[in-house]
C-alpha positions in Angstrom: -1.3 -26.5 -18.9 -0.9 -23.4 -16.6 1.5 -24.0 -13.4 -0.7 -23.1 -11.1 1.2 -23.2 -8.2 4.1 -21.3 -9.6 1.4 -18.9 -11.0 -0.1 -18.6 -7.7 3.8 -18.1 -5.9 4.8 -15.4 -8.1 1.7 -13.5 -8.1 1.6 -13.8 -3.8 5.5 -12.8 -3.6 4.5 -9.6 -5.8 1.4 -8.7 -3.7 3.8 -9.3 -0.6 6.4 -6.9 -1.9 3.9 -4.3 -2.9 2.4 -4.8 0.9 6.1 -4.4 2.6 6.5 -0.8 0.5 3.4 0.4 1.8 4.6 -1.4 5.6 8.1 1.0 5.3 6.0 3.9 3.8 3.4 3.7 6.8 6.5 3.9 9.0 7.7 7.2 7.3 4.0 8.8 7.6 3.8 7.3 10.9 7.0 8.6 12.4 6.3 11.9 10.9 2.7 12.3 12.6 4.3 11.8 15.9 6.9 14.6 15.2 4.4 16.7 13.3 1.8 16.5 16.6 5.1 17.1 19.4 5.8 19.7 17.6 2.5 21.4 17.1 3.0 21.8 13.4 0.3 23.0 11.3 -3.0 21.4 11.3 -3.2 20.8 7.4 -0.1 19.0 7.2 -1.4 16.6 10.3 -4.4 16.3 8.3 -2.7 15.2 5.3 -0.8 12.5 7.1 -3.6 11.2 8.7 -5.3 10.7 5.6 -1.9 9.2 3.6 -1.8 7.0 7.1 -5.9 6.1 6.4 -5.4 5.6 2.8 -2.3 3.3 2.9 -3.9 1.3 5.5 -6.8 0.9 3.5 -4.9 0.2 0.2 -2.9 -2.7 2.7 -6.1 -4.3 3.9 -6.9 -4.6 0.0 -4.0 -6.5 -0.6 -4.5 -8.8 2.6 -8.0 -10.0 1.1 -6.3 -10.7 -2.2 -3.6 -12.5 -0.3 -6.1 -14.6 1.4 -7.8 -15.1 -1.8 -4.9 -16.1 -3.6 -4.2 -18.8 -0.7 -7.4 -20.1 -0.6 -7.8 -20.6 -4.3 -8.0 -23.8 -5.4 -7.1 -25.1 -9.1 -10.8 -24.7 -10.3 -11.2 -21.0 -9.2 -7.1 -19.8 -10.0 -8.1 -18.2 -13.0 -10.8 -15.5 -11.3 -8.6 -15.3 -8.6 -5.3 -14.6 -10.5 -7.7 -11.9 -12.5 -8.9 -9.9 -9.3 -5.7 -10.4 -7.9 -4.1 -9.0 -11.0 -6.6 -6.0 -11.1 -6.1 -5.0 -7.0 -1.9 -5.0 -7.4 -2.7 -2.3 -10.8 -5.2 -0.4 -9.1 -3.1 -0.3 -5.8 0.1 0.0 -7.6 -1.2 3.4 -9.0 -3.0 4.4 -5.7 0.3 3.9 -4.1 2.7 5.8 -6.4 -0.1 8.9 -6.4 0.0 8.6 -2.9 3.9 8.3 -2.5 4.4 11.4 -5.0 1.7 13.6 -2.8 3.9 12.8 0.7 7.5 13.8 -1.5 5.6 16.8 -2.0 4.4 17.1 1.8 7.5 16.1 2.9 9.7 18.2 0.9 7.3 21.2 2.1 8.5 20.1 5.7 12.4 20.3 4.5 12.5 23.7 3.4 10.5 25.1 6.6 13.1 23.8 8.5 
C-alpha cells in the first residue's frame, strides 16, 4: 500500500525547495534590475532581467498551484496529483536551470564591463 502521506510530504518539501531557489534567484535578478535601472545601463540587459524576473515569477506561481494541489489531495485523487505534480517540478526544474545558465551568462557579461 502506497504511504500516502509520506508520499505527499516528500514530494511538497521538494516542490518547496525548488520554489526557495527560484525565491534567492528572484532576489539576484531583482537586486540587479534596481542597480541596472540607477545606473542607466543598457536597455537590452534591463530587458533581459525583466523577462528572467517575469519568467521565474511565472515558473513560481506554477509550483504554488501544484502545492495547493498536493495539499488538497485527498487519498482517492494522490495518484493524479503526485503525477502532475511530478510533471510541473521536471518541466520547471529544466525551465529553471535554462533560465539560471542564461543570467550566468548576463551576469558574467555585467562582470567584465565593469
Amino acid at each position: 500500500e502506497v504511504d500516502f502521506e509520506k508520499e505527499r510530504n516528500e514530494l511538497r518539501d521538494e516542490l518547496r525547495e525548488l520554489r526557495n531557489d527560484i525565491d534567492r534567484e528572484l532576489e539576484k535578478v531583482d537586486n540587479r534590475l534596481d542597480r541596472a535601472t540607477k545606473d542607466k545601463d543598457p536597455d537590452n540587459e534591463r530587458v533581459e532581467l525583466e523577462k528572467a524576473n517575469r519568467d521565474l515569477t511565472q515558473e513560481r506561481s506554477r509550483l504554488d498551484n501544484t502545492l495547493e494541489d498536493i495539499e488538497n489531495a485527498s487519498e482517492e485523487t494522490w495518484s493524479d496529483v503526485k503525477v502532475a505534480a511530478r510533471n510541473t517540478s521536471t518541466e520547471v526544474k529544466a525551465a529553471f536551470q535554462r533560465m539560471g545558465n542564461e543570467l550566468e551568462a548576463l551576469f558574467e557579461d555585467n562582470e567584465t564591463q565593469d
